[in-house]
Phi, psi and omega in degrees: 000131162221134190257149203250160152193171185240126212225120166235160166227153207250158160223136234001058169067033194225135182306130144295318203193095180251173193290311188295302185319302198285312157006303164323279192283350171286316189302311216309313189338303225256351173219000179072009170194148193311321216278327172270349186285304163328314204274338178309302180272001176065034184245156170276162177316316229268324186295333178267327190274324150334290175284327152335269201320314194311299169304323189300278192321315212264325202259017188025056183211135175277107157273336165224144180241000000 
């Protein structure tokens, strides 16, 4: 047995800041840009540039230029 767990932070109950989310923003880092980062984790563009927009907006901080 071994134990797992999953650690998110929310702000007025809405996610903000997740393992996948930084994960997100480690790729964006590593390739410069959403669209490849997106194709990196196998997600669509439009679904990675949301939680991008999602975090910028909850936490009123620009994370990506």
């Amino acid at each position: 047995m071994e134990p797992e767990f999953n650690l998110w932070i929310e702000v007025d109950d809405q996610v903000v800041l997740s393992r996948w989310r930084v994960e997100l923003l480690q790729a964006i880092d590593e390739t410069g840009s959403i669209s490849r980062a997106a194709g990196q984790m196998g997600v669509p563009y439009r679904r990675a540039w949301q939680k991008v927009h999602e975090m910028q907006q909850r936490l009123n901080e620009k994370l990506v230029t």
